[in-house]
Every structure is written in structure tokens, then in C-alpha cells.
C-alpha positions in Angstrom: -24.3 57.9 36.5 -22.4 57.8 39.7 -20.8 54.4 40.5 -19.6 54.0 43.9 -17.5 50.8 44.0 -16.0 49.2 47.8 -14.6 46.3 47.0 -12.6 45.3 44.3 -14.3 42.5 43.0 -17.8 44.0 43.3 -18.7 45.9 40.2 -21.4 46.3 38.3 -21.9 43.1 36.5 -25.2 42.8 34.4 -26.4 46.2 34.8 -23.1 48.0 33.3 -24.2 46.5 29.8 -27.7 47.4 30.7 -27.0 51.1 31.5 -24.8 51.1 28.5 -27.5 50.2 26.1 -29.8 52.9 27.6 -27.3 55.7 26.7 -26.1 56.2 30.2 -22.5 57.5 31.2 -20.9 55.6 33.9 -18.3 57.4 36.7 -16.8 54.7 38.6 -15.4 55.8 41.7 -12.9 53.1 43.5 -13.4 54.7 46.7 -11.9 51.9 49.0 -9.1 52.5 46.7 -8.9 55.9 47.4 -11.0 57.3 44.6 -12.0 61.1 46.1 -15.9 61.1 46.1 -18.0 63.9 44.2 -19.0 67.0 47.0 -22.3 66.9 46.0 -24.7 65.3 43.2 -24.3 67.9 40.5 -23.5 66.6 37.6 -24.4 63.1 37.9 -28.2 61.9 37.5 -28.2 58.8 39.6 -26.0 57.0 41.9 -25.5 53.2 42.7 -23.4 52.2 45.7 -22.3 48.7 45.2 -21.2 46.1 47.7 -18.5 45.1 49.9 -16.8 42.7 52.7 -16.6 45.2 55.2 -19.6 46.4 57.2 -21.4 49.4 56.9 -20.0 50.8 60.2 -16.3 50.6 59.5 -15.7 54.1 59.7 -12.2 53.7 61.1 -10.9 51.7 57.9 -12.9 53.1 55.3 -13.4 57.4 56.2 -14.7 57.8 53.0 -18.2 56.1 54.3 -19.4 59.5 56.4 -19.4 61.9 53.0 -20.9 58.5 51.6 -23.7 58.8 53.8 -24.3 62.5 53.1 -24.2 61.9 49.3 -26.5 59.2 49.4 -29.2 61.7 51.2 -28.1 64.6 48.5 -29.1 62.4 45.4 -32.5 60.8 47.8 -33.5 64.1 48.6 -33.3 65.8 45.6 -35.3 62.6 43.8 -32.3 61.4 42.0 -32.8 57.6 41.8 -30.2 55.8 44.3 -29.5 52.1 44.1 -27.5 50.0 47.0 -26.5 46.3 47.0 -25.5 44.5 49.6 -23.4 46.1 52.0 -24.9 49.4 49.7 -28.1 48.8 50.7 -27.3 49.0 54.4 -25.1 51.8 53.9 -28.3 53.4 52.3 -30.3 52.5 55.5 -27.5 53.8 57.5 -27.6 57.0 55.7 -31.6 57.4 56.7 -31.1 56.3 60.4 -32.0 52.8 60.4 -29.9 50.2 62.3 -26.8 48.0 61.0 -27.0 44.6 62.5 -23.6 42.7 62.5 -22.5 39.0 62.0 -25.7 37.2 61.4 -25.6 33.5 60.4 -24.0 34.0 56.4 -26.2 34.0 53.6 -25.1 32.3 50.4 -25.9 31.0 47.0 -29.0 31.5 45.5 -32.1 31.0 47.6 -35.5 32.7 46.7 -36.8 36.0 47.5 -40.3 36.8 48.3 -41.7 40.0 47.6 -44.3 41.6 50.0 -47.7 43.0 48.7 -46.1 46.7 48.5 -43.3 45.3 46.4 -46.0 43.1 44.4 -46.9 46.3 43.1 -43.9 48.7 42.8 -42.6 49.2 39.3 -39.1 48.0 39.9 -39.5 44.6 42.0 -42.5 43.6 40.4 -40.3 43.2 37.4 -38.6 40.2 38.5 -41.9 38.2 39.3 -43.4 37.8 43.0 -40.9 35.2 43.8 -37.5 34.2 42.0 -34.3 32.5 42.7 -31.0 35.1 43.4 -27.7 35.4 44.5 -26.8 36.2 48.3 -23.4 36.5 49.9 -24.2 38.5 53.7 -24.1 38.4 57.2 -24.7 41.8 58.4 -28.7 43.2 57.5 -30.2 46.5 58.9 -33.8 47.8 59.9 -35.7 49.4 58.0 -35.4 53.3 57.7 -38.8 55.6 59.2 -40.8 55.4 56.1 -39.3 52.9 54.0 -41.7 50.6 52.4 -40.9 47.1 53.2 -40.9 45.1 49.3 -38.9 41.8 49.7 -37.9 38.7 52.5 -36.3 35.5 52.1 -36.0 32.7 54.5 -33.0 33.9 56.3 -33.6 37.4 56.1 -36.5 40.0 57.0 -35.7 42.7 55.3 -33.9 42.1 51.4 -35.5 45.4 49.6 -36.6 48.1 50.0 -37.7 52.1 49.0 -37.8 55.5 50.4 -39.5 57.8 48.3 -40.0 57.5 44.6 -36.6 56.2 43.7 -34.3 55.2 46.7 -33.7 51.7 46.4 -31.9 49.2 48.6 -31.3 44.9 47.9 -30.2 42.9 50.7 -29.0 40.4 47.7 -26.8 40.7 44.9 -28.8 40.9 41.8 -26.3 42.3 39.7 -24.3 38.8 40.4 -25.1 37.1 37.1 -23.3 33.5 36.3 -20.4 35.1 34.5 -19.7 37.1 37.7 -20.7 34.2 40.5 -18.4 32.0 38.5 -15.6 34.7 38.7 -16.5 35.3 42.4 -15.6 31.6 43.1 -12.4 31.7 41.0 -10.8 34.7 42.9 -12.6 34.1 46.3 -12.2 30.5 46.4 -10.5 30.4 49.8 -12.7 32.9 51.1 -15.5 30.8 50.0 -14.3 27.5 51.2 -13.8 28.7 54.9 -17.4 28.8 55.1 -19.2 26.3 52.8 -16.4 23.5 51.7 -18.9 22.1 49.3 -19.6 25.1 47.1 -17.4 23.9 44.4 -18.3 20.9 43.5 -21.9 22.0 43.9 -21.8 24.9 41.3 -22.3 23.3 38.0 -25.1 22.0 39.5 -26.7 25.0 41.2 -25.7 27.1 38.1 -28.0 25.1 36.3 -30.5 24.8 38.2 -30.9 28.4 39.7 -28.3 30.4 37.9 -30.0 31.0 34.7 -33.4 31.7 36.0 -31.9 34.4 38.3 -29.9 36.0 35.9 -33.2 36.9 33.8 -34.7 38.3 37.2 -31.6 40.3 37.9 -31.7 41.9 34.4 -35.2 42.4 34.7 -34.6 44.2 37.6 -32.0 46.6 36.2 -33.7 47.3 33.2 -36.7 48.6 35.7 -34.7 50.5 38.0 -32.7 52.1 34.7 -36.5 52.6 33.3 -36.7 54.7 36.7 -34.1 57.0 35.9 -35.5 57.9 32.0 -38.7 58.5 33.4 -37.6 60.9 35.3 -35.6 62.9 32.9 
């Protein structure tokens, strides 16, 4: 399992234990950091690009993004599953020619997604319930690549998931953000945080109770479903 992290406080959260428990190998690469990507996808089974600060057209800081793109498309086409969150998931649509749209009102906290009829009945979404409560943290969104299916909105955004092919997925939000990782998020980023909603924390206990738990069960649902993607196609 290829691991493909841009940030350094964006890792895998609740799906490392997940793909742990499944039997699955995990090859982190710290690209921002300089990690040297793989040349191709032999050798792994399935990649997840994770999320990020930047934007998915910063080129110029991060040079790594082009050969990004190009292994994105090498695991896609070859029906290895692919996974992107956040800025991953627009990095994904990048890679399959749809369009990055910058510095949209910010998305934050966890706010419900809706899932469309198509994602009503594809085998990973549909895991999490038509509707559930998740964690966001975005300004920049994308369109939708030619023949991706459309699976999931929320209130601020059009387009939080979707699939090309049988196993190239992308999520607008951050379902691999559980408690123990928002909570961490808010520790380290505090200042970050503050510049743009000064009430965040005093309002977390609260907003950790209330929608914290119930989206930490849809976010492992999730990645149980999308790891149940990659067994299946063993």
C-alpha cells in the first residue's frame, strides 16, 4: 500500500489501524519532505494520496506533484484502487483533467454530507449511511473529471466524492480525521485555526460530542469499505 503523505500533520489517522488489521503493508512516502516517489505502481497494490495546505496547482513549490499526477493515472488505469482526501482528491481530479478551483469561502468542522442516488448505491459511500456528520477543513474544490460519477454534496460544496472506474476514489472531506486526530489538529494548528474561526476552541468539547463520535463510526465505515475494495480485487 502506497501512502502518499503532503503535509506533515496529515497522515493516515483511522484507516492506518484499519489497513493494519486487514494484513496490508503500508509505504509512507513524505514527499513534501522530499521522500523520492515510486516510477511506476509495481510493487504496490493500492495508493492513497492524503491531504495538504497547499493547493493542487502548486507546482512551483511542490515538483513532485507532476510524477504525482502520472502515478495516480498508472495505479487508476491499471484498476489498482486509488484513494485521495482533500487536497488528494483534487489532485486526483487534476490528474484526470478536471478543474482546480481556488480560495473558496473555507469549509470547517463537521457539517453533513449528502450522498447522491449513484453514491446511495456504490459499495464504498453507501457504507457510511445516505447522510452523516464529517470532518472538513477546505477552500479550494475541483470539477468533476469526464466520466466520474458524482456520489456526495454538502451545503457548501457541490462536489465532496467521487469515482472513476471501479476503484478510483476521491473525498472532498477528511474522513480519516477521527476525534483523536481533530483534537491533535487543534493542538498543533491552533493559530492556524484561530485566524479563521476564533471560536473553535471553546466550541470543541461541545461539537466533539455532539458530531465527533457519530462521524468517527462513518469514517471507519468508510475505510473498512474502501480496504474491502482492495481484497476483492486480489
Amino acid at each position: 500500500m502506497l501512502v502518499v503523505q503532503n503535509y506533515p500533520d496529515s497522515g493516515l489517522g483511522q484507516i492506518e489501524p484499519i489497513l493494519i488489521e486487514a494484513g496490508h503493508t503500508i509505504d509512507v512516502r513524505h514527499a513534501y519532505n522530499g521522500d523520492t516517489l515510486p516510477a511506476d505502481d509495481s510493487g504496490h497494490e493500492a495508493l492513497i494520496v492524503l491531504g495538504g495546505e497547499q493547493n493542487a496547482l502548486a507546482d512551483g513549490d511542490y515538483p513532485y506533484f507532476p510524477d504525482l499526477l502520472d502515478l495516480i493515472r498508472a495505479f487508476g488505469d491499471k484498476d489498482k484502487a486509488v484513494l485521495g482526501i482533500c487536497l488528494g482528491s483534487q489532485l486526483v481530479a487534476r490528474a484526470y483533467g478536471g478543474e482546480n478551483i481556488l480560495d473558496r469561502p473555507m469549509e470547517f468542522g463537521w457539517h453533513e454530507v449528502r450522498l447522491t442516488e449513484q453514491g446511495q448505491s456504490d459499495p464504498v459511500l453507501s457504507a457510511a449511511g445516505s447522510a452523516f456528520p464529517i470532518f472538513h477543513w477546505h477552500r479550494d474544490t475541483f470539477s468533476l473529471p469526464e466520466g466520474a460519477i458524482h456520489m456526495a454534496v454538502s451545503d457548501m460544496t457541490a462536489h465532496q466524492a467521487y469515482r472513476i472506474g471501479r476503484a478510483t476514489y476521491g473525498t472532498q472531506f477528511h474522513f480519516e480525521a477521527d476525534t483523536k486526530l481533530v483534537v491533535e489538529w487543534s493542538e498543533t494548528l491552533s493559530d492556524m485555526i484561530a485566524e479563521f474561526d476564533s471560536k473553535w476552541a471553546t466550541e470543541l468539547p461541545v461539537n466533539l460530542r455532539q458530531s465527533g463520535v457519530v462521524a468517527d463510526k462513518a469514517g471507519a465505515a468508510l475505510a473498512r469499505a474502501w480496504t474491502d475494495l482492495i481484497d476483492s480485487n486480489r
